[in-house]
Structures are given as C-alpha cells and as structure tokens.
C-alpha positions in Angstrom: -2.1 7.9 9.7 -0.4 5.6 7.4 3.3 7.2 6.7 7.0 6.6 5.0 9.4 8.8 6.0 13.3 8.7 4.7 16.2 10.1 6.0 20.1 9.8 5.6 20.5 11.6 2.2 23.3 14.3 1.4 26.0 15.3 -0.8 28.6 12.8 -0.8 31.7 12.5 -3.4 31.8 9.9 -6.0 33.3 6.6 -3.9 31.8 7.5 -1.0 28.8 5.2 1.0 25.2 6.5 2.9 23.2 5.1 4.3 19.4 5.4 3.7 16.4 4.9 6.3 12.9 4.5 5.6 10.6 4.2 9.0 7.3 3.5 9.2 4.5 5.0 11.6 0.8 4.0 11.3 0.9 0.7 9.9 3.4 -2.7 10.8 5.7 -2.8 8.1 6.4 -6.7 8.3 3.0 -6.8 6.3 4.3 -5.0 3.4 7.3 -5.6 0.9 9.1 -2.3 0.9 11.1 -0.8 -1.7 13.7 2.1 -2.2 12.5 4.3 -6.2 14.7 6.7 -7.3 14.2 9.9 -10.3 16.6 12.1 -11.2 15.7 15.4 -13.2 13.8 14.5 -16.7 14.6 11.2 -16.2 11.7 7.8 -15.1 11.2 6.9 -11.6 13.3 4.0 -11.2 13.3 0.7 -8.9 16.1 0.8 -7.3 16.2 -2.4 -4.2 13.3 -3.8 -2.8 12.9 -6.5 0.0 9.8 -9.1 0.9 8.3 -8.7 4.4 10.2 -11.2 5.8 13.4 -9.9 4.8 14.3 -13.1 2.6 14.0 -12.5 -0.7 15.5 -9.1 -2.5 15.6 -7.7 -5.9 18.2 -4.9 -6.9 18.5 -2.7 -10.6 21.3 -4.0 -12.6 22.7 -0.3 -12.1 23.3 -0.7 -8.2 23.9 -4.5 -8.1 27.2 -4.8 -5.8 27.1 -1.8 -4.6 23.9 -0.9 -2.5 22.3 -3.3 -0.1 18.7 -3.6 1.4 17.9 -4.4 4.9 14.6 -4.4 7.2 14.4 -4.4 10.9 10.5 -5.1 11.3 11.6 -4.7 15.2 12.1 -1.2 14.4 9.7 -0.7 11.3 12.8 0.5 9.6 14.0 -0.3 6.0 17.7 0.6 5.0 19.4 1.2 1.8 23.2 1.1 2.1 25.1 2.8 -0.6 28.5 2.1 -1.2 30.8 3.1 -4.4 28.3 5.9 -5.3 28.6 7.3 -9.0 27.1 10.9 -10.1 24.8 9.1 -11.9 23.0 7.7 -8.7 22.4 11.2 -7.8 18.6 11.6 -7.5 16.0 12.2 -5.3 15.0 8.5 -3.5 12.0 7.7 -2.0 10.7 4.3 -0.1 7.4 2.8 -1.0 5.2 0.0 0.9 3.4 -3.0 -1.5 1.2 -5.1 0.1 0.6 -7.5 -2.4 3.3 -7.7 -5.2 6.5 -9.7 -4.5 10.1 -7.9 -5.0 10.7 -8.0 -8.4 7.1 -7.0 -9.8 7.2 -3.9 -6.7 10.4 -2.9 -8.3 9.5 -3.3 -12.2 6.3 -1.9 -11.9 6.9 1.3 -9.9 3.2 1.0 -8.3 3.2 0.4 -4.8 0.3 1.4 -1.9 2.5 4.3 -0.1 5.1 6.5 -1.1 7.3 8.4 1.2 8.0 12.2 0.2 11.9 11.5 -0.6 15.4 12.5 0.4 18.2 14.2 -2.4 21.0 12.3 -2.4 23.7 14.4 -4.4 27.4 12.2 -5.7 29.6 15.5 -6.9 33.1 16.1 -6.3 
C-alpha cells in the first residue's frame, strides 16, 4: 500500500527551526517529484517547497524563500523540509505529496499531486 507519512512537527517559538520528514513505504520515491503543501485554518492549501526526483531542481513559495530548505534521500525514501526563522504565520498544518508526472514548479502551483500524506501541525507561538 502506497503511503506518505510526516513527522517532525510541534510548537516551536517564532525564530526557531524544525525539521520536517516525509517517508515513503509502498512505492520508490526516486520516481516521483515530492512536495511539502501547507493550510492553515480558512485559509488555501498552499505550495510550500517541492523537489524533482533526482534531487536537482527545487521550487520554493516566495513566503519561505531563505528560510526553509528541501532535501531527498532516495536511499532512505525520505524527503525533508528544514525550517529555519519560523514566523506565526507559517503555522499550519503541512502535509507531503508524491507527483509523478509534473515537474517542481507546476506540482507546487497546481496543488494536484498523486498521494497526499495525512499531515503534521506545526504551531510558531510565543
């Protein structure tokens, strides 16, 4: 059974870093781009970072550019999402998603991937 699963989220106060983990079970994730969404309450989903299956090509929000980087370890079937000078605004819940056919920036623009993982809160409060 195909799956997405993240983990690493928390509360954390506004300057802090986390570190986000998306693994992969029942498929090789080197096949798919893979990309980190994020919604916060009554707002859109939003496309947050996403990274080609080779790991050479990236695409990040103008909202997190500088501060969050993506990373894959296709050894490990394991996409990360490091978070560093987090804002209350990047509180949300975020979730990873798997695209097999769209490159980075139309995975993250269009917000319609194959799989989506169920999601972790991450929560910037003081």
């Amino acid at each position: 059974q195909l799956q997405l699963v993240e983990s690493g989220g928390g509360l954390v106060q506004p300057g802090g870093s986390l570190r986000l983990s998306c693994a992969a079970s029942g498929f090789t994730a080197d096949y798919y781009a893979i990309g980190w969404f994020r919604q916060a309450p009554g707002k859109e989903r939003e496309g947050v970072s996403c990274i080609s299956k080779n790991g050479r090509s990236t695409y990040y929000a103008d909202s997190v550019k500088g501060r969050f980087t993506i990373s894959r370890d296709n050894a490990k079937n394991t996409v990360y999402l490091q978070m560093n000078s987090l804002k209350p605004e990047d509180t949300a819940v975020y979730f990873c998603a798997a695209d097999a056919l769209r490159t980075v920036q139309p995975m993250c623009v269009m917000k319609r991937p194959d799989y989506w993982g169920q999601g972790t809160q991450v929560t910037v409060s003081s």
